[in-house]
Chimera marker file (.cmm) of the C-alpha trace (Angstrom):
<marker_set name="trace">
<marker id="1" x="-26.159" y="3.068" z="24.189" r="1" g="1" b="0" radius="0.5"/>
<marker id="2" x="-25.718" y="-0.726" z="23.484" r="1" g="1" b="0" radius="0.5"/>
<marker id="3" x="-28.544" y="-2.850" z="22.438" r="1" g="1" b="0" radius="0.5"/>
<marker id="4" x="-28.035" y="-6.741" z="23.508" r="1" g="1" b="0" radius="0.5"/>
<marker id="5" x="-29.608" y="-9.916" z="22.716" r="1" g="1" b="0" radius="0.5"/>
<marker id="6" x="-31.531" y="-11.796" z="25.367" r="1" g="1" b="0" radius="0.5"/>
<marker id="7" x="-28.655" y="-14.332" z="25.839" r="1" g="1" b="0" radius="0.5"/>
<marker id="8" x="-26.998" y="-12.318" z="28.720" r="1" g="1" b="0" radius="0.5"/>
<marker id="9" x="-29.814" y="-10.080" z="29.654" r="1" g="1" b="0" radius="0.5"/>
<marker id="10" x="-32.070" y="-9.008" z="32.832" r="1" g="1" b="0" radius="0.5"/>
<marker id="11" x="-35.562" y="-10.327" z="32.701" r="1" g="1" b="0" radius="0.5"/>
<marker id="12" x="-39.099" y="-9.597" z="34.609" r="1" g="1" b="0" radius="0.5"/>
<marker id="13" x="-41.471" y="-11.761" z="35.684" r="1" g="1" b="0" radius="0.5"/>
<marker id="14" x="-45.111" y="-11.298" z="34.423" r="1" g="1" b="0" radius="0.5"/>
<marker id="15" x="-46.482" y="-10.394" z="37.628" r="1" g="1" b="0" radius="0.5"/>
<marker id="16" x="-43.289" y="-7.676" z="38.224" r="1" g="1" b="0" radius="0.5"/>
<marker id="17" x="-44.300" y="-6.644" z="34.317" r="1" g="1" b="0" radius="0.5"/>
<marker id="18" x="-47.575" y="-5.725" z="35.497" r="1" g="1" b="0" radius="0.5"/>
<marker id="19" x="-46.803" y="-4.202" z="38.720" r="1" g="1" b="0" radius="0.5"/>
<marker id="20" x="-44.436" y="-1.831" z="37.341" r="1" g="1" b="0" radius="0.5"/>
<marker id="21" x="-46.897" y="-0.917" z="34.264" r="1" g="1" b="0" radius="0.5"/>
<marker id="22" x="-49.285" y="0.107" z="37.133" r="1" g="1" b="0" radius="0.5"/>
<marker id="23" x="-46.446" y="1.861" z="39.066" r="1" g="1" b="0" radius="0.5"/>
<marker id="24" x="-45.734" y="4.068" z="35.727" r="1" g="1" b="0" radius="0.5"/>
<marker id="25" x="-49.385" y="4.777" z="35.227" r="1" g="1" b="0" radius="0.5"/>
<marker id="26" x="-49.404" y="5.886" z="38.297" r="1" g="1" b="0" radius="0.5"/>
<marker id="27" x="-46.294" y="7.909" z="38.082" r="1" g="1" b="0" radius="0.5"/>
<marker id="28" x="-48.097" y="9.433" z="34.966" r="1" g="1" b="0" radius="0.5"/>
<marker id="29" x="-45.241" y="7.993" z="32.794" r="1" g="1" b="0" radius="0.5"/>
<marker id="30" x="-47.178" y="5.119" z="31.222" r="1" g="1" b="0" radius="0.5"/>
<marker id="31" x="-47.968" y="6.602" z="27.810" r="1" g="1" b="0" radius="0.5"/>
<marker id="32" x="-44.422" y="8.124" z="27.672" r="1" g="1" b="0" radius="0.5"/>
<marker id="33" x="-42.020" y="6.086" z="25.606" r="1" g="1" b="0" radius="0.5"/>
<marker id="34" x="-38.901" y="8.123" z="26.352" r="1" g="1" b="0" radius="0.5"/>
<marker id="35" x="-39.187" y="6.245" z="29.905" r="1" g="1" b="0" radius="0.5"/>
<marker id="36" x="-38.208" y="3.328" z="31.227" r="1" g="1" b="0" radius="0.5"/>
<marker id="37" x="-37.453" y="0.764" z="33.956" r="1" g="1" b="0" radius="0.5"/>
<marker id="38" x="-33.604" y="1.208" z="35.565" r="1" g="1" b="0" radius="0.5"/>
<marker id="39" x="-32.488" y="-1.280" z="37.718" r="1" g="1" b="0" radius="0.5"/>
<marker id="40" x="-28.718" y="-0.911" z="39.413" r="1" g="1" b="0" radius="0.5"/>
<marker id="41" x="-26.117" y="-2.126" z="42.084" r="1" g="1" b="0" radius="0.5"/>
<marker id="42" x="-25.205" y="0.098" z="44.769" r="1" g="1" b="0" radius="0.5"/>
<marker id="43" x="-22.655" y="-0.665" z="47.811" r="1" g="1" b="0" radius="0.5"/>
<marker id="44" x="-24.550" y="-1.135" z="50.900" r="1" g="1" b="0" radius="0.5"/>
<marker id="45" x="-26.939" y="-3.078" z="52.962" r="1" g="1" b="0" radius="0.5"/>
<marker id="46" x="-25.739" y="-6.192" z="55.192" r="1" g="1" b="0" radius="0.5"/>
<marker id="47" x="-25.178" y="-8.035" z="52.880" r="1" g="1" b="0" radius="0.5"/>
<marker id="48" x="-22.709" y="-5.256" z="51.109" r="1" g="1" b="0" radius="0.5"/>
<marker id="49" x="-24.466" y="-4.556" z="47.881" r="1" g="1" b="0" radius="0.5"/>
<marker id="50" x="-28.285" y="-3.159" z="47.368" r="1" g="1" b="0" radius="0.5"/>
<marker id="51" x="-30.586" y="-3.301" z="44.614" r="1" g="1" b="0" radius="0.5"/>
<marker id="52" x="-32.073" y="0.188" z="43.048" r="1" g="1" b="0" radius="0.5"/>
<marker id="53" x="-34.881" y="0.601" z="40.500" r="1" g="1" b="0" radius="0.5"/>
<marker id="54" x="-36.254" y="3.860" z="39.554" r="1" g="1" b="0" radius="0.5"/>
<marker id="55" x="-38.012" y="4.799" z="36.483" r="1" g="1" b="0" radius="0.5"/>
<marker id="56" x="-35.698" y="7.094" z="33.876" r="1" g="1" b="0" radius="0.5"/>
<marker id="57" x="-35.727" y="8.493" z="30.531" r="1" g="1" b="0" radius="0.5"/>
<marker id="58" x="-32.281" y="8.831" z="29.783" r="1" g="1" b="0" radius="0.5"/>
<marker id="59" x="-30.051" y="6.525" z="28.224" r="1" g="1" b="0" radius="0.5"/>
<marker id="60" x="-26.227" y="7.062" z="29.326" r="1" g="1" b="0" radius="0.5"/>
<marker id="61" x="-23.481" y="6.421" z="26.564" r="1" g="1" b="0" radius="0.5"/>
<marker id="62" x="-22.129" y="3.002" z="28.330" r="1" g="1" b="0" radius="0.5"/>
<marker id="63" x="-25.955" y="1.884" z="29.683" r="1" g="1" b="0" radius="0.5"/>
<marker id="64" x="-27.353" y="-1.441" z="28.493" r="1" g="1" b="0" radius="0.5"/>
<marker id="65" x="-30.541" y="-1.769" z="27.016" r="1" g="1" b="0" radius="0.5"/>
<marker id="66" x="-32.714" y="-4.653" z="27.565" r="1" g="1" b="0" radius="0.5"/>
<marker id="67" x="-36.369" y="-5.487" z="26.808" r="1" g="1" b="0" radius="0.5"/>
<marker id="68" x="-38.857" y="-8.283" z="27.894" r="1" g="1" b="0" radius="0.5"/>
<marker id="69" x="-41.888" y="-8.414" z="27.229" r="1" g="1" b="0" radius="0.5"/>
<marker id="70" x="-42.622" y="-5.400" z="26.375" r="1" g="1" b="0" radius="0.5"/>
<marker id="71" x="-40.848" y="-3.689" z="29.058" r="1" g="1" b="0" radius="0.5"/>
<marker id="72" x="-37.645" y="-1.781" z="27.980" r="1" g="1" b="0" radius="0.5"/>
<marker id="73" x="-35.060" y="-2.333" z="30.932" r="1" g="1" b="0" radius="0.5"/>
<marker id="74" x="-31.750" y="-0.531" z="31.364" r="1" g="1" b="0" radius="0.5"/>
<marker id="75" x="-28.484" y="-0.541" z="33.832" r="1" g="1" b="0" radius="0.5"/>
<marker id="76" x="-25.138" y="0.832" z="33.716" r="1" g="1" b="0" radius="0.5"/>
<marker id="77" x="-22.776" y="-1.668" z="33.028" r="1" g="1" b="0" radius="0.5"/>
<marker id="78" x="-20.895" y="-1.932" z="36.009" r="1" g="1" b="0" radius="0.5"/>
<marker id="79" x="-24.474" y="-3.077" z="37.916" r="1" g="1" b="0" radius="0.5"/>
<marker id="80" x="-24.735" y="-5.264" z="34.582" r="1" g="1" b="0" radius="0.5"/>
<marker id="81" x="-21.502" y="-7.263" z="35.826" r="1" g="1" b="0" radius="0.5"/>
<marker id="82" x="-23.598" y="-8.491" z="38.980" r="1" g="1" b="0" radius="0.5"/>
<marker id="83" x="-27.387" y="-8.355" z="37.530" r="1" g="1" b="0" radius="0.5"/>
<marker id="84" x="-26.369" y="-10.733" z="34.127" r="1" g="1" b="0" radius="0.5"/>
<marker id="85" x="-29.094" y="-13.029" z="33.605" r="1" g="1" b="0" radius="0.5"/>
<marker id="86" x="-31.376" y="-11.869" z="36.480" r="1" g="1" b="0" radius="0.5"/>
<marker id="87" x="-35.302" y="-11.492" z="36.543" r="1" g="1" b="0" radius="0.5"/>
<marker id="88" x="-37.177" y="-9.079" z="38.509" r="1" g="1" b="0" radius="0.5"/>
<marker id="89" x="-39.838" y="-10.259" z="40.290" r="1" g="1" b="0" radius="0.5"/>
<marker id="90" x="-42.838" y="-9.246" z="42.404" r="1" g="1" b="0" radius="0.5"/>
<marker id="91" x="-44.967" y="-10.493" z="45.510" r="1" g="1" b="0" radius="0.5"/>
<marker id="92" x="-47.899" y="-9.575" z="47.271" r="1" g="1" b="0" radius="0.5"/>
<marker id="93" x="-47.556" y="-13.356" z="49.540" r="1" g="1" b="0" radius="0.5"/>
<marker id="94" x="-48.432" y="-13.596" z="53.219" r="1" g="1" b="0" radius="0.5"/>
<marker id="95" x="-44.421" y="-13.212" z="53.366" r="1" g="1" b="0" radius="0.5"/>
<marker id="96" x="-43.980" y="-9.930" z="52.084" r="1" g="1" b="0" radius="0.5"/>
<marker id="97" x="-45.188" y="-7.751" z="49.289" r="1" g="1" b="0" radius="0.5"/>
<marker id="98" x="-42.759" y="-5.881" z="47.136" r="1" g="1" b="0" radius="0.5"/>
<marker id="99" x="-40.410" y="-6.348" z="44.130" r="1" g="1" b="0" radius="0.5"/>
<marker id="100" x="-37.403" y="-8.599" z="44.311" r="1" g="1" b="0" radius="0.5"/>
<marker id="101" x="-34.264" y="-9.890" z="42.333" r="1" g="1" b="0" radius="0.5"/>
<marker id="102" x="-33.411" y="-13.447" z="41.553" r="1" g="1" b="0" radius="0.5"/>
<marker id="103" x="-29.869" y="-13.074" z="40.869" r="1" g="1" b="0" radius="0.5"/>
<marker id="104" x="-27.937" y="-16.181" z="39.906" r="1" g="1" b="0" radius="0.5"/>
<marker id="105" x="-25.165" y="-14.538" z="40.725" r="1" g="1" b="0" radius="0.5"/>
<marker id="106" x="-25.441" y="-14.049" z="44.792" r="1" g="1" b="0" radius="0.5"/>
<marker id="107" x="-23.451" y="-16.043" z="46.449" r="1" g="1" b="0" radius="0.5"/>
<marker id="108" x="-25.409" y="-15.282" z="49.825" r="1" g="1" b="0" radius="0.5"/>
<marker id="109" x="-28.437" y="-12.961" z="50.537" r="1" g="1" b="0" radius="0.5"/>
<marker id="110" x="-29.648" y="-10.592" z="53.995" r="1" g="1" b="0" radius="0.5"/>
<marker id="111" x="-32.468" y="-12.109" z="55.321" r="1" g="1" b="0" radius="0.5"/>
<marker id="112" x="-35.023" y="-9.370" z="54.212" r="1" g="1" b="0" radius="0.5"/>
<marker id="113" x="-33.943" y="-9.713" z="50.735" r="1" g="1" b="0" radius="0.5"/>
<marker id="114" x="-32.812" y="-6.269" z="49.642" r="1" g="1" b="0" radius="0.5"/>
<marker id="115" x="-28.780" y="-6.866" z="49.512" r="1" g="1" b="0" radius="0.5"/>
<marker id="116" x="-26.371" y="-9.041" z="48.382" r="1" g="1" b="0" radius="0.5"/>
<marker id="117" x="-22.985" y="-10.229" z="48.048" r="1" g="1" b="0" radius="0.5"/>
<marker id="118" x="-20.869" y="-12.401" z="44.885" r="1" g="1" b="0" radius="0.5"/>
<link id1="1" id2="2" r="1" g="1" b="0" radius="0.2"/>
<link id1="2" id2="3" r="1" g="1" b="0" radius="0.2"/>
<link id1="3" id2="4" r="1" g="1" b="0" radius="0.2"/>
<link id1="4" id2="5" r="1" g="1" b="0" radius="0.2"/>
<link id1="5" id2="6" r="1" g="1" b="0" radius="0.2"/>
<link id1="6" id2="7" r="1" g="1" b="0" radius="0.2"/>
<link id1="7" id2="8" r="1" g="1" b="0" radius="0.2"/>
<link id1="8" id2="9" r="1" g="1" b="0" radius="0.2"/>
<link id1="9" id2="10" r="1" g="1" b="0" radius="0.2"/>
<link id1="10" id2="11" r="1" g="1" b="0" radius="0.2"/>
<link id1="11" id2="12" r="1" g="1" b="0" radius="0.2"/>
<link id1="12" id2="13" r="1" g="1" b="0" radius="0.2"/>
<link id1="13" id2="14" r="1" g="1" b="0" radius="0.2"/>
<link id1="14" id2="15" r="1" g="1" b="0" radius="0.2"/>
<link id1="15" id2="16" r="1" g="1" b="0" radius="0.2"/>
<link id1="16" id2="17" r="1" g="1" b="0" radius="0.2"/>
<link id1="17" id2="18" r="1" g="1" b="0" radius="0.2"/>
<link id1="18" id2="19" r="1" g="1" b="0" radius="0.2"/>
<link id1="19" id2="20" r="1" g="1" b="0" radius="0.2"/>
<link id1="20" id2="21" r="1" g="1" b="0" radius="0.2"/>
<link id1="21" id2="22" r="1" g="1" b="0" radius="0.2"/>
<link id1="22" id2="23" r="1" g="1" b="0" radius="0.2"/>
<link id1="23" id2="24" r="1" g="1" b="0" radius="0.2"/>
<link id1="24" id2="25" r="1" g="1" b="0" radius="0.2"/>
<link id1="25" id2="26" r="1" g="1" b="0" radius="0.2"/>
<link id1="26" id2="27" r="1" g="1" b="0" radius="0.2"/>
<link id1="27" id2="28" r="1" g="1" b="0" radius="0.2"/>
<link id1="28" id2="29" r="1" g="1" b="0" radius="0.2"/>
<link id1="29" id2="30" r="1" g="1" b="0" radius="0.2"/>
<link id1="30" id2="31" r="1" g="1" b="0" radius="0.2"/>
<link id1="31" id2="32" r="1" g="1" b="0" radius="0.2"/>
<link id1="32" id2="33" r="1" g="1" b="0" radius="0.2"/>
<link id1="33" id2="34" r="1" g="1" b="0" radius="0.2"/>
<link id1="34" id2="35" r="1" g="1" b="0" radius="0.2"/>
<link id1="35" id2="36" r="1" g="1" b="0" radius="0.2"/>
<link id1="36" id2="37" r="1" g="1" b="0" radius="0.2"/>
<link id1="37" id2="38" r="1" g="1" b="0" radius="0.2"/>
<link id1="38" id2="39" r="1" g="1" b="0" radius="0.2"/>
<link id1="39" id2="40" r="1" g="1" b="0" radius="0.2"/>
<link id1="40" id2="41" r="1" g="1" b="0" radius="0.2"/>
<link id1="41" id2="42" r="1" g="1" b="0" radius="0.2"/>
<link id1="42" id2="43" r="1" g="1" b="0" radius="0.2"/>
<link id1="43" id2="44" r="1" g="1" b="0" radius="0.2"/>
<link id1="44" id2="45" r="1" g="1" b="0" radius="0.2"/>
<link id1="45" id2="46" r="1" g="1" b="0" radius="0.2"/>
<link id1="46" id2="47" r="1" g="1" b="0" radius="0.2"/>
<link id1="47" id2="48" r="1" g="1" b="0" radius="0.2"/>
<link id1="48" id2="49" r="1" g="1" b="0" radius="0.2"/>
<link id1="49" id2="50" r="1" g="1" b="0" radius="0.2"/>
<link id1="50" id2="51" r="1" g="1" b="0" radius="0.2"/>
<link id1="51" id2="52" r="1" g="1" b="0" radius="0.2"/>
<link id1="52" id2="53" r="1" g="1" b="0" radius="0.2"/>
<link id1="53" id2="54" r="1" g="1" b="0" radius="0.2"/>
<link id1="54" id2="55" r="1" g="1" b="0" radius="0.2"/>
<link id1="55" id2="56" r="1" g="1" b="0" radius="0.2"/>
<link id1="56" id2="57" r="1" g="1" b="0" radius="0.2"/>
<link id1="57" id2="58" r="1" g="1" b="0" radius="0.2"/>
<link id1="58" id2="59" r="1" g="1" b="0" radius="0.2"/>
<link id1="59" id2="60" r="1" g="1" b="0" radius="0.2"/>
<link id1="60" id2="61" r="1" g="1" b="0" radius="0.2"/>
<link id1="61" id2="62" r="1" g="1" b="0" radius="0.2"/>
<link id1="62" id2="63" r="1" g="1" b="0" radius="0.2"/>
<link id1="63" id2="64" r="1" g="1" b="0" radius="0.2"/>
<link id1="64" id2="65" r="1" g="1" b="0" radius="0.2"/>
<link id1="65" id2="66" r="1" g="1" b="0" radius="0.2"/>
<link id1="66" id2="67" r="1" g="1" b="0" radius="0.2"/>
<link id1="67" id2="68" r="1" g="1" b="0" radius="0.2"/>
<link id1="68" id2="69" r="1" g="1" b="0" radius="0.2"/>
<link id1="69" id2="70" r="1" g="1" b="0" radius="0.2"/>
<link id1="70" id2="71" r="1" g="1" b="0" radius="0.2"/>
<link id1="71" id2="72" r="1" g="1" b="0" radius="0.2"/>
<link id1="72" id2="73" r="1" g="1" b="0" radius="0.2"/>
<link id1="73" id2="74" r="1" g="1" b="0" radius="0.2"/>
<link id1="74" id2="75" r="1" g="1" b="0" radius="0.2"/>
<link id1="75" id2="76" r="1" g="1" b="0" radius="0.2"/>
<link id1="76" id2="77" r="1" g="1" b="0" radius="0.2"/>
<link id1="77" id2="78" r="1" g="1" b="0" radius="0.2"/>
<link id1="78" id2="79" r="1" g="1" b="0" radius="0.2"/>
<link id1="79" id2="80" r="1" g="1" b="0" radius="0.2"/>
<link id1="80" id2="81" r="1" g="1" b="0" radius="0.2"/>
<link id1="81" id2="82" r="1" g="1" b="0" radius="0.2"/>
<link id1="82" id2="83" r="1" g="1" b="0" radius="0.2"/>
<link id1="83" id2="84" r="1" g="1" b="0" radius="0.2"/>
<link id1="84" id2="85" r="1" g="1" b="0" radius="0.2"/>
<link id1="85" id2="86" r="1" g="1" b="0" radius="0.2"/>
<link id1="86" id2="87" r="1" g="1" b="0" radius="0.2"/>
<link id1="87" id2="88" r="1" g="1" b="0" radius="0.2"/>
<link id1="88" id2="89" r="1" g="1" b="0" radius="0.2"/>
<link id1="89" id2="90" r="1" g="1" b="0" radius="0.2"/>
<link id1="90" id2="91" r="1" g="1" b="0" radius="0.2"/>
<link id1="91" id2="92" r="1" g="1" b="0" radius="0.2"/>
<link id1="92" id2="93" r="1" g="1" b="0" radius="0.2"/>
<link id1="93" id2="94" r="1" g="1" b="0" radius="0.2"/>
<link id1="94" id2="95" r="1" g="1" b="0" radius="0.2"/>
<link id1="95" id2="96" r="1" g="1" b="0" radius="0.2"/>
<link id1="96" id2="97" r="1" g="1" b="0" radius="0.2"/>
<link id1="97" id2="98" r="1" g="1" b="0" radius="0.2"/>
<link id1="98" id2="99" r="1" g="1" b="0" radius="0.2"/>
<link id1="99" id2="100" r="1" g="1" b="0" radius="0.2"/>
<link id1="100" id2="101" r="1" g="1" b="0" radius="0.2"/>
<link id1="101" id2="102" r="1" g="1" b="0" radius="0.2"/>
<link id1="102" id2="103" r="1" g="1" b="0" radius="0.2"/>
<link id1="103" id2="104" r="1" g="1" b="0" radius="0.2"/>
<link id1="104" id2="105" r="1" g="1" b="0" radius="0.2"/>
<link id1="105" id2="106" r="1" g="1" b="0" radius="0.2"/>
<link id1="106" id2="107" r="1" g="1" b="0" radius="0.2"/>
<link id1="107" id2="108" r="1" g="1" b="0" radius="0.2"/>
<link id1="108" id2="109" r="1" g="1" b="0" radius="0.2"/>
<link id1="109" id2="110" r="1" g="1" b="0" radius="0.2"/>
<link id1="110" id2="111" r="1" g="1" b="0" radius="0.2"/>
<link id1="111" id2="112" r="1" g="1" b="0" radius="0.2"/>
<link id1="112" id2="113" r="1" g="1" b="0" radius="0.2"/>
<link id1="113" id2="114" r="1" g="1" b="0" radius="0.2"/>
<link id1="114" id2="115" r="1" g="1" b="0" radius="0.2"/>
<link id1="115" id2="116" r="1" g="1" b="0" radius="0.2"/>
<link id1="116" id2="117" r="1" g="1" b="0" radius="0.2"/>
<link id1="117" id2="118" r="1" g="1" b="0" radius="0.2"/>
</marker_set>
């Protein structure tokens, strides 16, 4: 496990914070500290790479571990290479209602929002 700094991290909105403290009560994983928020790249989607989220509660050997406010986030680090200074956000807009990613790094986007490409 590797422990960064916030310099070169992957951030969460406020709103995002609160939906997915909600989503983990819900799951009944709220009061468990062992889990967490993992966020990932996966090939796929028109665009030809998807965003994943689950929640977890274990840390792989080359994962790295990010927290903001007060929500510990984690990725492998080859999704790392394409999330790097991300935040996840959330809407629940007249436009759509969900969680997404503004990645600095995406070069272009799909039009519903859920892949990308560099």
């Amino acid at each position: 496990m590797v422990a960064t700094e916030n310099a070169n991290a992957i951030y969460i909105s406020d709103k995002a914070k609160q939906k997915v403290l909600n989503l983990m009560a819900e799951s009944g994983v709220k009061d468990d500290e062992t889990y967490f928020l993992r966020v990932g790249v996966v090939g796929g989607g028109c665009s030809g790479l998807s965003y994943k989220m689950d929640f977890d509660n274990e840390v792989k050997p080359m994962d790295q571990v990010f927290e903001d406010k007060g929500v510990k986030i984690v990725t492998d680090l080859k999704s790392f290479l394409y999330l790097v200074n991300t935040e996840l956000e959330f809407s629940d807009g007249l436009n759509g209602k969900g969680f997404f990613f503004n990645n600095p790094n995406a070069s272009r986007s799909c039009g519903c929002g859920e892949s990308f490409a560099v």
